[in-house]
N, C-alpha and C positions, 0 to 999 in steps of 0.2 A: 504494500500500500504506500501510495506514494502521493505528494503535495499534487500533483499536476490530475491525479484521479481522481481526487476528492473535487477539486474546484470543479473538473468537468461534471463529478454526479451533481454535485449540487446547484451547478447551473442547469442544469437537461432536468433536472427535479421543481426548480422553480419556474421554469418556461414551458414544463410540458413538452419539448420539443426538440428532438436533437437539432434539426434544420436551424431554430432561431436561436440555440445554445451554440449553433458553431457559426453562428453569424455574429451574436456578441462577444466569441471569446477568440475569432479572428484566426480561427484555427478550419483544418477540412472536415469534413464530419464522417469520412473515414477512421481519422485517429479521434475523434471524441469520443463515439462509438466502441474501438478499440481500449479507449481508455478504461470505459464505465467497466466494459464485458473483462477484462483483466479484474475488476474490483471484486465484482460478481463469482468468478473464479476461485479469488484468492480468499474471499467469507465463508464462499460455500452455499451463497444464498441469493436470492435473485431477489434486486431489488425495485425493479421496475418490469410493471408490464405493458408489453407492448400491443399496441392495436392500430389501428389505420390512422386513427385521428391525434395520435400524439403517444403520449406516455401517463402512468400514472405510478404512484406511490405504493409500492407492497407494502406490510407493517414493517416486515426488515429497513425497507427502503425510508422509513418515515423514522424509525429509528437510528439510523444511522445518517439521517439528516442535518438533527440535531447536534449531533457529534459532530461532525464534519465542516459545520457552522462554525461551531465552537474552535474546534483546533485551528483553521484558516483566520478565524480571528485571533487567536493566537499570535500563531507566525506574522501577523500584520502589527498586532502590538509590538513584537517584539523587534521587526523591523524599523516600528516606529520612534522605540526606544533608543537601539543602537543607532538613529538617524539623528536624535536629538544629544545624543553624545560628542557627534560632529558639530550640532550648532545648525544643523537642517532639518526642519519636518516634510514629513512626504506621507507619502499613499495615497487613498483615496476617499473622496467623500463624497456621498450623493444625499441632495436635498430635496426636497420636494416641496414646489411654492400651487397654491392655488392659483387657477385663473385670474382671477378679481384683483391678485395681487403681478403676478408674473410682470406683466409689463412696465410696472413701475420700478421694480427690485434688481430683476434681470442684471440689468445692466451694471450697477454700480454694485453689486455683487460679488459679480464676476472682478473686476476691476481691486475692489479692495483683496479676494483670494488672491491674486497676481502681484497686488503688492507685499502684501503679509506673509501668504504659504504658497511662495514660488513652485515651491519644490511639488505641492500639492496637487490631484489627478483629482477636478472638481465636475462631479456631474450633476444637473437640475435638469427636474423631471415638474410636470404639467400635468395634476392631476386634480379630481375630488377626493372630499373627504376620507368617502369609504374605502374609493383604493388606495390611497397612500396610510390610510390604518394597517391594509393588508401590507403592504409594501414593507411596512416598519417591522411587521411580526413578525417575515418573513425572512429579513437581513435585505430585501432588496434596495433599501431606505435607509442613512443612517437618521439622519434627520428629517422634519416637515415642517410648515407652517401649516395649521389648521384651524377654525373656526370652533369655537365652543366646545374644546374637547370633552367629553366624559373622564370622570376621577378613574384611573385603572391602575392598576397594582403593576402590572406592566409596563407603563409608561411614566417617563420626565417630564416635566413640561417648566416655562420660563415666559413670562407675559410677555407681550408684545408692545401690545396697543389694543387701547378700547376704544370702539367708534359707533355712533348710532348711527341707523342704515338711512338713509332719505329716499323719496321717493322723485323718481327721474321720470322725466317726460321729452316730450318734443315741446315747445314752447309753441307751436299752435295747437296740439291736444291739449294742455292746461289751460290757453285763451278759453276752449272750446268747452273745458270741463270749467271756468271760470275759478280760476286759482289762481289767487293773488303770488306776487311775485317776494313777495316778503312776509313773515309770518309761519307759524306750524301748524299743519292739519293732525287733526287727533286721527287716531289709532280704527277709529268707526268712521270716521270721512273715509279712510283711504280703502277700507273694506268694501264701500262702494264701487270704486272705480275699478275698469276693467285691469287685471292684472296682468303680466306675463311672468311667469314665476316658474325655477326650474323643477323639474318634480322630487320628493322625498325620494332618499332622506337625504337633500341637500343641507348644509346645515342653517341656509337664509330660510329656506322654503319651513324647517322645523322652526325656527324660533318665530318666523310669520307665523303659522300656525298656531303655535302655542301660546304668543299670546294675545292672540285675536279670539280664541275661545277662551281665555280670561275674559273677558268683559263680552262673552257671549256671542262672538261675531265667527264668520268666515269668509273667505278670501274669496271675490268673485273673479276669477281664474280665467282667462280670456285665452289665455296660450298657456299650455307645460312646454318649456326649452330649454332643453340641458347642456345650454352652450351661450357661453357670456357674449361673445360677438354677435351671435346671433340678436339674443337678447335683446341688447343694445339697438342693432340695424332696426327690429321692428318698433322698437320702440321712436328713433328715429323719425321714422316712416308717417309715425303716427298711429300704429295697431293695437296702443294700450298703455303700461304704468308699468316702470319696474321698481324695485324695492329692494335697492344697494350701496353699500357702503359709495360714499363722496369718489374715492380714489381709485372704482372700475374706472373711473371718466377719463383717465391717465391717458394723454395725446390724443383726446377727440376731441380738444376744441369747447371744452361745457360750457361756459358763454354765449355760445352760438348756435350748438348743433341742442343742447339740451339746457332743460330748466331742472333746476337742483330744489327740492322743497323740506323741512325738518318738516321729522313725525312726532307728534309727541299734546299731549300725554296719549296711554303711555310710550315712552322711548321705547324705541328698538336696540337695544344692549346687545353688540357682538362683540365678544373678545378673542382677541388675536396672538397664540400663543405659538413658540415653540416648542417640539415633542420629537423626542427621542427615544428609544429601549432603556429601560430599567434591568435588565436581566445581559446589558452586556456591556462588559467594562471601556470605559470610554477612552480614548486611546489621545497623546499630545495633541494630535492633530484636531484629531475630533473636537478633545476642549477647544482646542483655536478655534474653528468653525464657529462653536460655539457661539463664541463672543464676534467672531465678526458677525454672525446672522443677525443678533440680535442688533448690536450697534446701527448694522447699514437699514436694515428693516425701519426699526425707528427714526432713523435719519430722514430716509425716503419720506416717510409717514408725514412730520411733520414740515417738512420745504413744501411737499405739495399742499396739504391744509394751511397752510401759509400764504402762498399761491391762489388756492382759490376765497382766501378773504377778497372782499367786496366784490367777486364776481354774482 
C-alpha cells in the first residue's frame, strides 16, 4: 500500500468515477484503475463496485475511506510542517464561497493568497449551501462560506458579517408596485408582492420562510430559481421581487439597473460565517487561510456597503 493508491481510491471514491478521478488527478485512467485494483489485491477485499454508471462504496471501501483520508492528511500536515521549518507554507486549500458572494471576494482573495501563501495551491469552488456541507464532510472542502449554518459537533465556524436581506426590484416594477424610494417595507408588504425566490433548502428561501410564518404570512412565489444571475436578469426585466443581501448587486450597476428597499420590521437577519471540519487537524497553512478569508471577506463586505451609501 502505497501514498499514490490511496489518493487515487479516494479520489475514484469521492467522484464516483474513474473517468472524472483521472481527469482531476491528471493522470490516465489506465494507471488509476491499476492503482485502486493493486489496493484491492493487497487487503484482500474489494472495495468498490463497479457498474455502468460509475462506482460505488462496499463497506470495506467506506471503511477504508476514512483511513485513507486521514493518513493523506497526515502526510500533508507533515509536509506542511517541515515546509514551515524553511520559513515556507504550501499545499493546498480549497474554499468554497457562495454565489451571492463569489463575485465580490473572488478576486481580492485570490490576490491576498498570492501575497501571503505564495507557496500555497489555492482552489475556490461555487457552490450552495447543501453541497458545500457535503463537500466539507467529505474532505472535498477544506473550508466555506455559508449562510446560517446549523450548530454541528462536526463543524468550526468564525462570523463573518451580519446583513439584513432587502428586497431588489427593477425601478419600474416598484414605480409600478408604488414603493417609495426611501423608507422600509414591513415583512407582510413584501409577502405581497410577487417573489422570485430560489427553492428550499436554500438558506434565503428558509429564513424567508420562516419568518414570514412568524407573523402568519407566506411568500407569494412568482418564480422558484436556483440560480443568482438568473434571478437577478428576471428581476431586471421586470418578472417580480427578489429578497437578497445589498452585495449580490456587486458590478451591476444598483443605481440604475435596480432599486434596493430595507425590510423590516421584522428584519431579515442572515449571518455570514466561516466553517470548517472539526474532526480534522488544521494544518499552518490552513490557519493562514484562515485569517486571510476572514480579513478579505470582511474587507470586501464593508468598501462595498460603503459604496453603496447614498445610492
Amino acid at each position: 500500500m502505497d501514498l499514490k493508491q490511496l489518493e487515487s481510491f479516494v479520489r475514484v471514491a469521492e467522484l464516483g468515477s474513474f473517468t472524472r478521478a483521472a481527469i482531476a488527478l491528471g493522470v490516465q485512467q489506465p494507471l488509476l484503475s491499476r492503482h485502486v485494483r493493486q489496493l484491492e489485491v493487497e487487503l484482500r477485499q474489494n472495495l468498490l463496485d463497479r457498474n455502468g454508471r460509475g462506482v460505488t462504496l462496499t463497506e470495506a471501501g467506506r471503511v477504508l475511506l476514512e483511513h485513507a483520508r486521514g493518513i493523506l492528511h497526515q502526510v500533508e500536515v507533515a509536509q506542511e510542517d517541515l515546509g514551515a521549518v524553511r520559513g515556507a507554507l504550501g499545499g493546498r486549500v480549497s474554499i468554497g464561497l457562495p454565489p451571492s458572494l463569489s463575485r465580490l471576494i473572488t478576486v481580492p482573495l485570490c490576490q491576498a493568497f498570492k501575497h501571503k501563501l505564495p507557496g500555497a495551491q489555492l482552489t475556490l469552488t461555487e457552490g450552495f449551501s447543501l453541497q458545500m456541507y457535503e463537500s466539507l464532510r467529505s474532505g472535498r472542502l477544506d473550508m466555506a462560506v455559508l449562510y446560517n449554518p446549523s450548530p454541528t459537533p462536526e463543524l468550526e465556524t468564525a462570523p463573518l458579517h451580519e446583513e439584513s436581506l432587502m428586497l431588489i426590484s427593477s425601478p419600474q416594477a416598484a414605480q409600478q408596485q408604488g414603493l417609495k424610494t426611501k423608507g422600509a417595507l414591513s415583512l407582510a408588504q413584501v409577502a405581497r408582492l410577487p417573489l422570485i425566490l430560489p427553492s428550499q433548502p436554500n438558506a434565503f428561501r428558509l429564513l424567508i420562510d420562516a419568518e414570514m410564518q412568524n407573523i402568519q404570512q407566506r411568500p407569494k412565489v412568482a418564480l422558484e430559481v436556483d440560480g443568482l444571475n438568473a434571478i437577478l436578469e428576471l428581476v431586471r426585466v421586470g418578472l417580480g421581487f427578489a429578497v437578497l443581501p445589498p452585495y449580490t448587486l456587486s458590478g451591476q450597476n444598483p443605481g440604475q439597473a435596480f432599486s434596493l428597499h430595507r425590510i423590516g420590521p421584522p428584519q431579515l437577519m442572515s449571518q455570514l460565517k466561516l466553517v470548517w471540519s472539526a474532526r480534522r487537524q488544521l494544518t499552518p497553512t490552513h490557519q493562514a487561510a484562515i485569517a486571510i478569508t476572514r480579513e478579505r471577506v470582511s474587507e470586501a463586505l464593508r468598501g462595498f456597503i460603503d459604496g453603496m451609501k447614498g445610492i
